[in-house]
C-alpha positions in Angstrom: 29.3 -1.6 -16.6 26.4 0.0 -15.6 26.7 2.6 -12.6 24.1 4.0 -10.5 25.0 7.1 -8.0 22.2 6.7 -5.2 21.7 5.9 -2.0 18.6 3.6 -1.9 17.5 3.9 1.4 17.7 7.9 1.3 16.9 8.5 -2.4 14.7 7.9 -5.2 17.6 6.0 -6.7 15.4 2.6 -4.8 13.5 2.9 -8.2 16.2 2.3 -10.3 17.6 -0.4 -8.0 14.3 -2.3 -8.6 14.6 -1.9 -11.9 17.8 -3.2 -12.1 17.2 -5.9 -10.2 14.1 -6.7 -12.1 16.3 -7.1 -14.9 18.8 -9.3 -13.3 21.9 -6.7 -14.8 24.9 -6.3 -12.9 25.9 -2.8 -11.6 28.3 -0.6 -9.7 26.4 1.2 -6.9 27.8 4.5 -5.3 25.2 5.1 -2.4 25.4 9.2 -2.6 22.8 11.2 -0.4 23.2 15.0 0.1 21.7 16.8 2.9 19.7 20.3 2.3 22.5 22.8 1.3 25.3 20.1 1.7 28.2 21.3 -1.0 28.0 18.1 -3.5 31.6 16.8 -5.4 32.5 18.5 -8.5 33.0 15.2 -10.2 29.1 14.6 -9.4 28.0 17.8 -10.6 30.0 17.2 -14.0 27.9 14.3 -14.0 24.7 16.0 -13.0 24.4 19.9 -12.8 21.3 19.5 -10.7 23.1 17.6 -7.9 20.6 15.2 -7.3 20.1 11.3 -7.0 19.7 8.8 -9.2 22.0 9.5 -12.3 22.8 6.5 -14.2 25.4 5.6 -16.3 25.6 3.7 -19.4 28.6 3.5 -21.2 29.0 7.4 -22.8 25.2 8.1 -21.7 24.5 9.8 -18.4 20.8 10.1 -17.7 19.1 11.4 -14.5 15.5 11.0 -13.3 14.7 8.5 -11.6 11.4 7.3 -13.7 13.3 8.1 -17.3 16.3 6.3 -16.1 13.9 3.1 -16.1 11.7 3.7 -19.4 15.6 3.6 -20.3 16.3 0.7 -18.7 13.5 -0.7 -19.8 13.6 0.0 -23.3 17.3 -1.1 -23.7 17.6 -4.5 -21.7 13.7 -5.0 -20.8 13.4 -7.0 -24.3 9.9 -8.3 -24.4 9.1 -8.2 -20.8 9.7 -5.5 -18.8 10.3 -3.2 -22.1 7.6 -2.3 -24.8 6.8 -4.6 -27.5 4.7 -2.1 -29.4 5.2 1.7 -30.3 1.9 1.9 -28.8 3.0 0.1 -25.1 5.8 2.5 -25.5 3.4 5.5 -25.4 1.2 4.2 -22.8 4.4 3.0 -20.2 5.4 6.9 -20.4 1.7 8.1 -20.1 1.3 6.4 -16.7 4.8 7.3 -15.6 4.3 10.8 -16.4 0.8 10.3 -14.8 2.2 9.0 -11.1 4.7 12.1 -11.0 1.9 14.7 -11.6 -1.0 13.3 -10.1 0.4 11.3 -7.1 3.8 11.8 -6.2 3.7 14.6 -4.1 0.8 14.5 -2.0 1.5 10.7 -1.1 5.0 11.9 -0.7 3.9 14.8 1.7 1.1 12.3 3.7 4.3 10.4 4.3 6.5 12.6 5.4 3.8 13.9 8.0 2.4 10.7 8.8 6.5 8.8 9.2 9.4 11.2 8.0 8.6 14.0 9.8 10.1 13.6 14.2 7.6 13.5 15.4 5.3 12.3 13.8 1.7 13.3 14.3 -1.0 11.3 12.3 -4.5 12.8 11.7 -3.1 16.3 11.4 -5.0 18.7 8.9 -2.0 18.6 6.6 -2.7 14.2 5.3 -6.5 15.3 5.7 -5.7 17.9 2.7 -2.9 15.6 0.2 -5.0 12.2 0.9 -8.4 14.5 -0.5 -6.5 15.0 -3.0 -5.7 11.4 -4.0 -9.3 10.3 -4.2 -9.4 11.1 -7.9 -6.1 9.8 -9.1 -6.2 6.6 -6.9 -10.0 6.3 -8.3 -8.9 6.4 -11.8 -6.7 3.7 -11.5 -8.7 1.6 -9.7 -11.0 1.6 -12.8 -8.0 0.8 -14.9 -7.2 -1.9 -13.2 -10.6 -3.9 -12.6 -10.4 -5.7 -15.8 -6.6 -6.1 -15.6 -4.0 -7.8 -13.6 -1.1 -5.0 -14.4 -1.2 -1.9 -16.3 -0.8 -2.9 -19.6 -2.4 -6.4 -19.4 -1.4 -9.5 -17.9 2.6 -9.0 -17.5 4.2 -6.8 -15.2 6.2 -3.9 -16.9 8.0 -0.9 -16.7 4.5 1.1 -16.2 3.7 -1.0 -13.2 7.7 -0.8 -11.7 7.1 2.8 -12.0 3.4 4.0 -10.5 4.7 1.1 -7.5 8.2 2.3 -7.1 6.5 5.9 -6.3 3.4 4.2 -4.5 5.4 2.2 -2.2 5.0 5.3 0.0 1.4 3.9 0.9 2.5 1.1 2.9 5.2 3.7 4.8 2.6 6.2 5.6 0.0 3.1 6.6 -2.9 4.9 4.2 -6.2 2.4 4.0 -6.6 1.8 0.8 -9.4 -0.5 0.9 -11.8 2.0 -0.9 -9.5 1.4 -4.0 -9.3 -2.8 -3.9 -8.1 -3.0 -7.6 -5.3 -0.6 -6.8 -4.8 -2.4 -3.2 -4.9 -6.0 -5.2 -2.0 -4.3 -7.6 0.0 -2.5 -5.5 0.4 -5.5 -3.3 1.0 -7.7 -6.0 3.8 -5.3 -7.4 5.5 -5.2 -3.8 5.6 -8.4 -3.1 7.6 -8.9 -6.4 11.4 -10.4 -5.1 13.2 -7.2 -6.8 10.3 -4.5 -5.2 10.9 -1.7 -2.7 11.7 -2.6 0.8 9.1 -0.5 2.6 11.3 -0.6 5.2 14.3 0.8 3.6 13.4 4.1 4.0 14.7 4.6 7.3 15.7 8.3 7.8 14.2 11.1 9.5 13.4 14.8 8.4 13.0 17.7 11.4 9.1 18.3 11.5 9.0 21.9 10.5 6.7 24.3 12.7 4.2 25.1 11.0 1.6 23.3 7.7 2.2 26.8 5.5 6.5 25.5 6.1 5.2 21.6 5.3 3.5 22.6 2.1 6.3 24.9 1.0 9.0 22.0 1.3 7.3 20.5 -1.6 6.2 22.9 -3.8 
């Protein structure tokens, strides 16, 4: 049996657990979350020397990031569906997941944490006026991409779409407008309403706001 070491609500290990439930596989769940500088288990660290969540495993494979784990996912149980069907859908479902990680991931991620991780929270600050500029591009690009398509590849949903929404589920958190975008609204909402998605609402914890933007930006460098 499959297990996955992750507490959903705390960690990116929700991705996986969409994915999982997407594909309708049964799993063992251990809901680990480590605070900053909290000693992890040596068992864990066997596991995965970098001490973070998700790690999967698969029979004698272990695998850890949270996007690879479901290209693997994907790949190995996704069949037609979810999973490539082409050497060339393969390419382009790792493309856009490498894409979300460099391009979006952590300026949404910071715009969240100011605008609803962060006690308190203080919207409009000069810190979500800096990561949301730089989201225009990205977020314009794949608006484009999406105007003549309902999901990334084409008609069905894959692991390419489970993958830019699992990350972009932050939107809804942070309560950006992205009305500017409304291909990438239409899609996002589309993926999130999916039974398996992301509860926005599962992310429920809260981070200390630090004192000053130069200590904001350095927590996620």
């Amino acid at each position: 049996m499959i297990t996955l070491y992750g507490d959903a609500s705390r960690t990116r290990a929700n991705r996986c657990t969409w994915m999982l439930n997407e594909l309708g596989i049964e799993y063992e769940n251990k809901p680990l979350a480590f605070r900053p500088g909290q000693e992890k288990p040596a068992d864990f660290l066997a596991l995965n020397p970098n001490g973070k969540c998700p790690t999967l495993v698969d029979g004698d494979l272990v695998l850890f990031e949270s996007l690879a784990i479901n290209l693997y996912l994907a790949r190995k149980y996704g069949g037609s569906g979810l999973g490539p069907r082409t050497p060339e859908e393969d390419a382009l479902m790792a493309q856009w997941s490498f894409w979300v990680a460099t391009e979006v991931e952590k300026p949404l991620l910071l715009t969240a944490a100011v605008r609803h991780l962060f006690d308190p929270r203080l919207p409009g600050t000069e810190e979500t006026d800096i990561t949301l500029g730089k989201l225009q591009r990205p977020w314009s690009v794949l608006d484009a991409h999406l105007q003549d398509r309902t999901f990334m590849l084409g008609d069905r949903f894959t692991v390419a779409d489970l993958n830019l929404a699992a990350v972009m589920h932050f939107i809804p958190i942070a309560d950006v407008d992205i009305s500017r975008w409304p291909s990438m609204q239409r899609w996002l909402e589309a993926c999130l309403s999916r039974p398996g998605a992301v509860d926005v609402r599962s992310v429920a914890f809260r981070v200390p706001r630090p004192q000053s933007s130069r200590d904001i930006f350095a927590m996620f460098v």
